[in-house]
C-alpha positions, -999 to +999 in steps of 0.1 A: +286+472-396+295+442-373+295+407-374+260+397-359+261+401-323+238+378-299+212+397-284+177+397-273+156+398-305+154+360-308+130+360-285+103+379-300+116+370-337+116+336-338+082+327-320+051+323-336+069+322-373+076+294-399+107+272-403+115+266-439+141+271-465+118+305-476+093+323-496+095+293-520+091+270-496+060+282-478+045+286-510+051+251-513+053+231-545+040+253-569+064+276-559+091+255-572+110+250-604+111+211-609+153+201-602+158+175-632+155+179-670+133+146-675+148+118-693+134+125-729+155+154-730+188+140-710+204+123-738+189+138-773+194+119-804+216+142-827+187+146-851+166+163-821+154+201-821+177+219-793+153+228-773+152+219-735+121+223-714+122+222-678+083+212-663+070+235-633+064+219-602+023+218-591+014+242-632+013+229-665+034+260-676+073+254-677+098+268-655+125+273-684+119+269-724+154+272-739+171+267-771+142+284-792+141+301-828+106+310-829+092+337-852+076+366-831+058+401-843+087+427-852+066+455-855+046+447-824+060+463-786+083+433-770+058+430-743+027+424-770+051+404-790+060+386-760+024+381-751+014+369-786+037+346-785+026+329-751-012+328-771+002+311-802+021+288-782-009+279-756-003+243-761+032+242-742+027+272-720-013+265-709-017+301-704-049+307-719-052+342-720-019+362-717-034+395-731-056+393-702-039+377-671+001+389-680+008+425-677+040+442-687+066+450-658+101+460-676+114+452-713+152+452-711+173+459-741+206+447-742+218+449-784+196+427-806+186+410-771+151+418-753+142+405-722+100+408-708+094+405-678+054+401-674+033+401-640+008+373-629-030+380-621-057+360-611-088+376-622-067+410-618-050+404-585-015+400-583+000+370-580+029+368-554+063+361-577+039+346-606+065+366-626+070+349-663+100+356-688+103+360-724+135+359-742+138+376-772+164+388-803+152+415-825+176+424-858+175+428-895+135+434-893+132+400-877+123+396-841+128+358-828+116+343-791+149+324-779+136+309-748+111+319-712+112+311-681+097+320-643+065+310-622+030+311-638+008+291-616-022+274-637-043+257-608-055+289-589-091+288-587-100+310-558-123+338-554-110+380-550-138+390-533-123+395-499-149+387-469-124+402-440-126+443-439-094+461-452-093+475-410-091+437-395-065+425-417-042+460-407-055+453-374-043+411-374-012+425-390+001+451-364-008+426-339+012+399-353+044+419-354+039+432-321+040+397-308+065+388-332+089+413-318+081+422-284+057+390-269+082+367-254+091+386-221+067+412-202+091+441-191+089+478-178+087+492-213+056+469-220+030+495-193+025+527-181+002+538-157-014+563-182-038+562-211-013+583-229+013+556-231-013+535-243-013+560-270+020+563-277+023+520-276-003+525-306+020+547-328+050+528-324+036+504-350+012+515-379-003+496-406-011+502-442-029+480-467-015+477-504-042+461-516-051+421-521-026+397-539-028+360-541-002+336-524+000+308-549-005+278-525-026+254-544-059+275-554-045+302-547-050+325-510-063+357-515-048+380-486-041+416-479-010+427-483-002+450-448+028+468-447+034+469-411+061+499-402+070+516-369+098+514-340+107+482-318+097+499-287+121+471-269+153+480-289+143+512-306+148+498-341+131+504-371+102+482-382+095+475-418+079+440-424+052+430-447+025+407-434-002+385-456-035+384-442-055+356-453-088+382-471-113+351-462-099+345-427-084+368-414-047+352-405-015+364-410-002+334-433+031+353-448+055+373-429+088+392-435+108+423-430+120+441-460+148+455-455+183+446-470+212+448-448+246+439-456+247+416-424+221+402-402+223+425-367+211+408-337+182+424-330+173+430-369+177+462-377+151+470-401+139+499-422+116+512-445+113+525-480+120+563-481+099+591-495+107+606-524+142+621-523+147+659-532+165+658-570+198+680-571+195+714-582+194+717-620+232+721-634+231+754-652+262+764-673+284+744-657+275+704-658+298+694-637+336+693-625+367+676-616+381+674-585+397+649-559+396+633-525+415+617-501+399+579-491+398+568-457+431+543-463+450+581-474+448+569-510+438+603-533+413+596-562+394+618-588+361+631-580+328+646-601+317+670-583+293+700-589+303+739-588+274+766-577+288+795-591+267+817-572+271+801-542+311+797-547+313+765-536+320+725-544+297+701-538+298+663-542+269+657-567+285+639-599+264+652-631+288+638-657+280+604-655+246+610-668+244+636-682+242+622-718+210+596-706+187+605-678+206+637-663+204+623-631+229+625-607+253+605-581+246+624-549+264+619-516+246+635-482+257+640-447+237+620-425+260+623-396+230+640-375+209+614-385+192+584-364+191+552-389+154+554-377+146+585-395+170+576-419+148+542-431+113+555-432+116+591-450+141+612-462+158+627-434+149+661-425+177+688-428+203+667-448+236+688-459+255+684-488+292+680-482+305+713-496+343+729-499+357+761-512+385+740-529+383+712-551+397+689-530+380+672-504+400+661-475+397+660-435+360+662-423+347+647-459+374+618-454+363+610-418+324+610-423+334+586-451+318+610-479+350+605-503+347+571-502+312+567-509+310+589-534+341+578-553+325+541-544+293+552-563+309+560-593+327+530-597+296+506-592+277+526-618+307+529-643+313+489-637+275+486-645+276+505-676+306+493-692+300+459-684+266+453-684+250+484-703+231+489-676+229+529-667+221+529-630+205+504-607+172+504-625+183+504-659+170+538-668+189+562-655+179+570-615+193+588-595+218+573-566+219+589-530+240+580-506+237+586-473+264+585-448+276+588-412+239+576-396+244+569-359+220+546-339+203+558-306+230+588-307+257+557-304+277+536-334+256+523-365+279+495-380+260+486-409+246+495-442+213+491-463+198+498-492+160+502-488+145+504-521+158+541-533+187+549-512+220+537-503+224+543-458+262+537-445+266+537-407+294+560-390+312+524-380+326+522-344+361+519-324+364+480-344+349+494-378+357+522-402+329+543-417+310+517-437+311+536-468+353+531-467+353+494-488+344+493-522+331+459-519+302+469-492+291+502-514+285+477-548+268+450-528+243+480-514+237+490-550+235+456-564+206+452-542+191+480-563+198+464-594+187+427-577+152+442-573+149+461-605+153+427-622+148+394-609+135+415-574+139+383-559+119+380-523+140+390-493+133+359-468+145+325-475+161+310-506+156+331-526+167+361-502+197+345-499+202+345-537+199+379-532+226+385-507+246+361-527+242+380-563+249+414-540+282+399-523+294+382-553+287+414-577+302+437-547+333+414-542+339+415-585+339+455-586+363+453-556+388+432-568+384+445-605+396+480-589+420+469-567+440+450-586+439+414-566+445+382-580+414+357-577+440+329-563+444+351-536+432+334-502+416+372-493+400+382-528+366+366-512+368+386-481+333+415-480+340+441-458+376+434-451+391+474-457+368+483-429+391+469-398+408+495-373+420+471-349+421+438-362+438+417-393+411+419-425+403+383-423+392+387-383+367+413-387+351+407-424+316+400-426+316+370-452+342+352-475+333+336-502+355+313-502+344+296-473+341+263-489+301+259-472+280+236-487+242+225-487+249+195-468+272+204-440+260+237-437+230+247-450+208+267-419+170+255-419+155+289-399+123+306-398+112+339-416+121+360-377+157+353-379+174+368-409+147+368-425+149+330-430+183+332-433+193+354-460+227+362-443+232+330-429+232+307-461+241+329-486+282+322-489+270+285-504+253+304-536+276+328-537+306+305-531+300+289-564+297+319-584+332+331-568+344+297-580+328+304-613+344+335-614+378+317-598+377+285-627+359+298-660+385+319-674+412+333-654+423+358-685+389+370-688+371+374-650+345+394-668+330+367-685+316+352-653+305+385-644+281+386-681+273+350-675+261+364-640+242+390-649+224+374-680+209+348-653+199+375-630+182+403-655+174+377-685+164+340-663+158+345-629+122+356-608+110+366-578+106+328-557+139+312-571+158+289-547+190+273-550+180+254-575+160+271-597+191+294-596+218+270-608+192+261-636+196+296-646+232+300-644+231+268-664+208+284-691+227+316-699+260+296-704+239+277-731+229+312-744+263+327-740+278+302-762+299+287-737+316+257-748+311+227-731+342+230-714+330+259-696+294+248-689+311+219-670+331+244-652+297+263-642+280+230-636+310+213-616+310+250-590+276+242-580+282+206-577+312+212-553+289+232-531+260+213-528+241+230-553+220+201-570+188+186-576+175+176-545+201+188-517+171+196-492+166+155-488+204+150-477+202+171-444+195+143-412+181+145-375+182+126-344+147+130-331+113+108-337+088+126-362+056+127-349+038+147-378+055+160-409+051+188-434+029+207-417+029+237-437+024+263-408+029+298-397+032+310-359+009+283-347+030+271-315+024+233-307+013+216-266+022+184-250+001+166-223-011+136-203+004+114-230-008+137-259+003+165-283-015+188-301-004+207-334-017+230-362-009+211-396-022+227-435-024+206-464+004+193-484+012+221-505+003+245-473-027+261-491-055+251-470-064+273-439-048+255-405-066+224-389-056+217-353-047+178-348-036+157-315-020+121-317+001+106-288+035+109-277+043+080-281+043+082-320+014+053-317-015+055-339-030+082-362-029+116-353-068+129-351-087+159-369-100+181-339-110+215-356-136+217-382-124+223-420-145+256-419-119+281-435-110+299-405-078+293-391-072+269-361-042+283-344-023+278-301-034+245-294-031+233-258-046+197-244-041+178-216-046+147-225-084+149-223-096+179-237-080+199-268-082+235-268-075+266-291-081+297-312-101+302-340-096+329-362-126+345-380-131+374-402-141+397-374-131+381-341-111+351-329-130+327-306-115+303-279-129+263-290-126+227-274-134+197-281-128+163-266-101+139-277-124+110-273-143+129-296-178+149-292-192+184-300-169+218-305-178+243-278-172+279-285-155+294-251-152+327-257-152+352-285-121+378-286-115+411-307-085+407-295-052+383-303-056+359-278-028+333-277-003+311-254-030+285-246-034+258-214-061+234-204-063+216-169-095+197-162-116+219-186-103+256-172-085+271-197-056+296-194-049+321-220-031+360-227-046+386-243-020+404-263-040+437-282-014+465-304-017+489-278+008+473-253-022+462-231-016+423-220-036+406-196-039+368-185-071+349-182-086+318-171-124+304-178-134+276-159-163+252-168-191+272-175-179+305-175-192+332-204-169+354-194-131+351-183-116+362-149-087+384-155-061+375-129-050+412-130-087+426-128-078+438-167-066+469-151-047+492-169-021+501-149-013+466-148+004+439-171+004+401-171+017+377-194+037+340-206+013+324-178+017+286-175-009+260-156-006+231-135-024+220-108-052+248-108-022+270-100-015+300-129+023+316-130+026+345-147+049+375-153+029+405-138+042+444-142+027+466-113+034+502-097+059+506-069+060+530-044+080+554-072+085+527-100+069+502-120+080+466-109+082+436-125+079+398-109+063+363-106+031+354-093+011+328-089-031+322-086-049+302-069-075+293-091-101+280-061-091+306-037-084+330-059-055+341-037-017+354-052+015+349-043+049+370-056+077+349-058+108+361-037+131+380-061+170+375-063+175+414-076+155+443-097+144+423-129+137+445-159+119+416-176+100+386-168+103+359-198+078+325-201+071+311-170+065+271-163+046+254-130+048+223-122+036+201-088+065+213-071+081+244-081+078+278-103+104+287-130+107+316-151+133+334-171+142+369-159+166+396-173+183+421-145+209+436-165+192+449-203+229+461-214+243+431-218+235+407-252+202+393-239+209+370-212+186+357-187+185+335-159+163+307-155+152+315-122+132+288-096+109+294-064+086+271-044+051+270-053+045+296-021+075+321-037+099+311-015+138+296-020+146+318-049+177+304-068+190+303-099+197+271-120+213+291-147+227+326-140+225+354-164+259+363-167+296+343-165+302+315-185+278+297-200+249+322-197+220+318-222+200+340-241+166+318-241+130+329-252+112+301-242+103+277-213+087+244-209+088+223-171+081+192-162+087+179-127+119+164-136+131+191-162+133+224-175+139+232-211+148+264-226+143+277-259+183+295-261+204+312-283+239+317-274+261+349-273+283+346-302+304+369-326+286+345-352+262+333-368+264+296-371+242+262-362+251+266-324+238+304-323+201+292-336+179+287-316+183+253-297+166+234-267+185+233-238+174+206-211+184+217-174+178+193-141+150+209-115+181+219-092+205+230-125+234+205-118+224+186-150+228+210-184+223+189-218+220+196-256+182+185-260+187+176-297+217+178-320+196+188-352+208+214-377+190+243-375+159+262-356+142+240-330+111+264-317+079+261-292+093+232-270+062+218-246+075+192-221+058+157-225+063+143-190+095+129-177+128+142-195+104+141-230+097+169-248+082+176-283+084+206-302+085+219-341+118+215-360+129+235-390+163+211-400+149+197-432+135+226-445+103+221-434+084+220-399+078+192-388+068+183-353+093+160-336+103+145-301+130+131-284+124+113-250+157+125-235+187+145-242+214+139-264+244+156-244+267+181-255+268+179-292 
């Protein structure tokens, strides 16, 4: 488990998705908790009641009731008590029927304390994190309600009849991660000149519906929930994302991968939730034994371990831990002959348990990193239970497997996950120990366990990154507990440190928490594609302040942060929380802790420090025009031409289905409404200045419009059952690539008048074309096409009148073509001849008849980029880039990168903090393209570069 390394998944991961600070965010404003206790309660006359409401954002329920002493039923179950107490109460929590729209998800006891968690529906559909709270103390015969809290949205009003059948939505969804992952280059692996390829494409990605559930975005969306799992047929990676599709539409409006990670691999290694996995064999006389093990650092340490007296033999399943509760066990497996994709989508096949003659486990067991994990295991659940009270990551008992040694492609795995029932530790590398061999790493895996058997908080975003945080900050505690280290120390913040071979600890951990990184000077505005919205990348500022917490609250007592920690996570937080909503609960439980006030300014003065306050988002600046804000989007794209741009934009809170508007470059005037409001979803806009053209999504097929910027009737092109997508308009022909799920991609043109489109490869099979670009009735394209004993990949160009192609002169053997651009004088592309390395490509130039190859930016040596996207214009070429770094940071997102036509000019397009996506060149040096740095996207410009940042 590296530090994220640079490679080629930003291509296909960050096109076509939002930019936003999350789940929270995309839901818009009913998705978040309102940032500022409102005068009347700031400054309470002595005589007041103590009780603090905090309003909801966009619902007339509250995001936090606290200070409470409220009778409640004690003979009733919490949950009914809990509900009865919502009813009698309906005047401050406007839930009128809680019997009816709440259901019961987990009542935890903790003493006299009761904590219900209840689930949202809307007219019996589940509401995405619409996850209220009910505090409660029950002793003496006396049950009180102490306080609530969470996300019940009042204004949804839409209907739960879906109108799109159960196989389009799997169908939109499978699509939309295939493009998502694999659509921004055209390579060898992308055709083969069978039918039984095509079939083997298919099954690389498989859908499954879970049923509807409503995104609360003003009424309310009713979409399918499609889990979307499979292999990245580019990198081999495991696939596990789950995609929203709009049930009345048919778009994808929500999209994220679901696995947790303890870093953020470049490409995302994903994986999905296993089966069911096989219980250890039932302890007979003997419930368990003692015995010990050497850790990887040569340190010996007592082990529970199992005896099979028939079998004569130790094995490392501890039954003493719960045997008195659940009579479940701690189970460590050898996965060393296991591939982490078969690892994350099942339980592996032919797992061994880690067996000995002896007590003692030394040698093999210490290198495959089975002592450690196991002995790591123990610790985690023993911290848990005498801490917390907690028995097990779900509160009641389960069993914890861990699996270690999984390789990766038959090479290193350096990384671990948890994936919803299983703890996964890769074998580590010639830099990196086994990743089971630091404390710290195993009790952030679990914590993610106990994370989603509590506030389950949503893995993209904010509120992912909450999640990282709680499972770093947790992880780091149990680390430094055991070890012994003093909190002062400069390494106690250090995650992964123990796991170095080569290097000093500080070089080679994965985070520190005591980074110092704060909203405003480092805060990463990136879309749901990379890290998940950037649940690696930002969570050090959260959980930076909870180490200082832990650092300034009581240096005898450490513990007491921990509690305060955990009573926010398993008593005040829910599903959607940002930053934010977070601190408020931190903020709550000192209250209920009994914290003196001391202390409370000691929690309150952490978060302060790192940015953490009511409305940090608005502090973050740019340096480029807006030309159209808030737009509320998902994988939409945006176009630029003859003087004009043309964008998909929702309403303000982002509930509405996606209208398509065009406005002028210039920033003059009002933008204009060129799509009807007819629910579908207007999506790829392209224009050139005249005409504005697009795609249309509809419940059973997608259809290609238009419609004049002067204004005038909407023509339907052409009707798809396909994804059609990466749109251009020249004069009224219109260019376009059909991208299906079963690796078949083909471009397109229709001129005036056409029913049908001419396929510029004939639609054959055998053949692949892709990322076309338009100017000048000319079409480049990437095209894949057999050798004389290989496929090939190149550039071409078609004559739209003459119908007549042209390959452009290669430099080498490319093994991928990336987006091309034409312009009156010359072809560029991006194109990848060497796939070992971390995703370079050169941005490669021809003549418009294929001749004068060069290079303006070479794929390897200094300075080589990693870019995903292209726009030319006759005196520019700008590239979508990442760069190779050991690093995540604000120079490795993706940025625009302007080159001169001949490469001697190489500038920083924009300085902005965070993901700058779909750039479309506006003419000149301008170019205009959709921005993520505030949080939002918002469609911006800048008329030239601003230099070298």
């Amino acid at each position: 488990m590296h530090k994220p390394r640079a490679g080629r998944a930003g291509a296909g991961s960050t096109r076509g998705t939002r930019t936003g600070a999350g789940v929270a965010a995309f839901l818009g404003a009913a998705a978040l908790l309102a940032t500022a206790v409102p005068a009347a309660h700031a400054a309470p006359q002595a005589q007041a009641p103590a009780t603090d409401v905090v309003p909801g954002t966009g619902t007339e329920t509250p995001a936090l009731v606290d200070g409470l002493h409220e009778s409640a039923d004690a003979k009733a179950a919490p949950a009914d008590a809990a509900r009865s107490h919502l009813a009698a109460k309906e005047s401050r929590y406007r839930i009128a029927d809680p019997g009816r729209d709440l259901t019961p998800v987990q009542t935890l006891k903790q003493g006299a304390d009761e904590t219900v968690r209840l689930q949202q529906k809307h007219r019996g559909v589940e509401v995405l994190g619409g996850q209220y709270v009910v505090r409660m103390e029950n002793k003496d015969g006396k049950r009180v309600v102490t306080g609530t809290s969470g996300k019940y949205f009042t204004g949804l009003t839409t209907a739960t009849r879906a109108t799109v059948a159960e196989d389009v939505a799997v169908r939109r969804a499978v699509t939309s991660v295939a493009a998502r992952i694999g659509g921004a280059t055209l390579g060898k692996k992308d055709v083969q000149p069978s039918e039984g390829a095509k079939t083997k494409a298919a099954a690389a990605l498989s859908g499954k519906a879970g049923g509807l559930v409503v995104v609360p975005k003003g009424a309310g969306i009713l979409t399918y929930r499609v889990t979307v799992r499979g292999t990245d047929t580019a990198t081999g990676r495991p696939v596990l994302q789950d995609v929203y599709v709009d049930a009345h539409a048919g778009f994808p409006v929500l999209q994220y991968s679901l696995i947790k990670t303890m870093t953020a691999p470049r490409p995302a290694g994903e994986a999905a939730k296993p089966a069911a996995a096989p219980r250890a064999p039932a302890a007979t006389t003997n419930p368990g034994t003692s015995g010990t093990g050497v850790k990887y650092s040569g340190e010996q340490v007592p082990l529970d371990i199992y005896f099979d007296e028939a079998a004569k033999q130790y094995s490392l399943v501890d039954y003493a831990r719960m045997a008195t509760t659940s009579k479940n066990t701690l189970h460590t497996w050898d996965a060393r002959a296991v591939d982490v994709n078969d690892a994350s989508g099942r339980w592996p096949a032919g797992l061994k348990e880690f067996t000995n003659a002896a007590p003692d486990y030394s040698g093999d067991a210490t290198a495959a990193g089975a002592v450690d994990a196991h002995w790591a295991a123990g610790q985690v659940y023993d911290y848990y239970k005498k801490v917390h009270g907690r028995d097990s990551l779900d509160g009641r008992g389960m069993t914890i497997n861990s699996l270690v040694g999984v390789t990766y492609a038959g090479g290193p795995f350096v990384n671990a996950f948890w994936d919803g029932q299983k703890m996964v530790y890769g074998a580590g590398d010639e830099q990196y120990k086994t990743l089971s061999a630091d404390l710290d790493v195993v009790g952030h895996e679990m914590t993610h366990g106990v994370v989603e058997n509590t506030a389950n908080l949503v893995y993209a975003g904010q509120s992912g990154a909450l999640n990282e945080a709680l499972a770093d900050y947790f992880g780091n505690a149990i680390d430094v507990t055991a070890s012994g280290a003093k909190m002062d120390d400069p390494d106690a913040g250090l995650i992964g440190e123990d796991l170095c071979r080569t290097t000093k600890p500080r070089e080679c951990a994965f985070r520190d928490l005591n980074d110092g990184r704060t909203t405003a000077k480092d805060y990463l505005g990136v879309t749901f594609g990379t890290d998940n919205g950037g649940v690696h990348l930002n969570s050090t500022i959260f959980s930076g302040a909870l180490w200082d917490i832990r650092q300034d609250l009581d240096p005898k007592d450490p513990f007491l942060a921990d509690r305060l920690v955990y009573k926010a996570l398993s008593t005040y937080m829910t599903p959607l929380d940002g930053y934010t909503e977070a601190r408020n609960a931190v903020v709550a439980a000192a209250k209920d802790l009994g914290l003196s006030a001391k202390q409370q300014n000691v929690v309150k003065r952490s978060f302060n420090a790192h940015g953490i306050v009511p409305g940090w988002e608005n502090a973050i600046g740019v340096d480029s025009d807006r030309l159209f804000g808030k737009l509320n989007i998902a994988g939409t794209g945006t176009a630029a031409g003859g003087g004009w741009w043309a964008t998909s934009k929702s309403n303000d809170d982002g509930s509405e289905a996606y209208s398509v508007y065009a406005g002028r470059v210039d920033g003059r005037g009002t933008p204009k409404l060129i799509s009807p409001n007819d629910g579908r979803y207007h999506v790829y806009p392209a224009t050139d200045g005249k005409t504005v053209v697009w795609a249309a999504f509809g419940t059973s097929s997608l259809d290609i419009l238009s419609r004049p910027i002067a204004g005038g009737p909407i023509k339907t092109l052409y009707t798809s059952y396909t994804n059609v997508q990466n749109l251009h308009v020249e004069n009224g022909t219109v260019v376009f690539e059909s991208f299906d799920p079963f690796g078949g991609r083909h471009v397109g043109f229709l001129k005036p008048g056409d029913r049908e489109p001419t396929w510029v490869d004939g639609g054959r099979y055998e053949l692949g074309t892709g990322l076309p670009s338009l100017k000048n009735g000319r079409i480049a394209y990437a095209k894949l096409y057999p050798g004389e004993t290989d496929y090939r990949i190149g550039t071409e160009t078609y004559d739209i009148a003459t119908g007549r192609t042209q390959l452009a002169q290669q430099l080498g053997e490319p093994q991928a073509i990336g987006q091309t651009g034409i312009t009156g004088k010359n072809v560029f592309w991006l194109v990848d001849e060497n796939v070992a390395d971390q995703g370079q490509m050169a941005v490669r130039r021809s003549t418009l008849e294929g001749t004068g190859t060069a290079d303006i930016s070479a794929e390897s040596g200094p300075g080589a980029l990693i870019p995903f996207d292209l726009t030319a214009s006759d005196d520019a070429v700008t590239v979508n880039t990442l760069l190779p770094d050991t690093q995540y940071r604000n120079e490795t997102l993706p940025k625009l990168w302007q080159l001169s036509a001949d490469g001697t000019r190489r500038e920083r397009l924009s300085c902005n903090r965070g993901e700058q996506l779909y750039p479309s060149a506006a003419g000149g040096r301008q170019v205009v393209w959709l921005d993520g740095t505030t949080g939002w996207t918002d469609l911006v410009t800048r008329e030239r570069p601003a230099g070298t940042c």
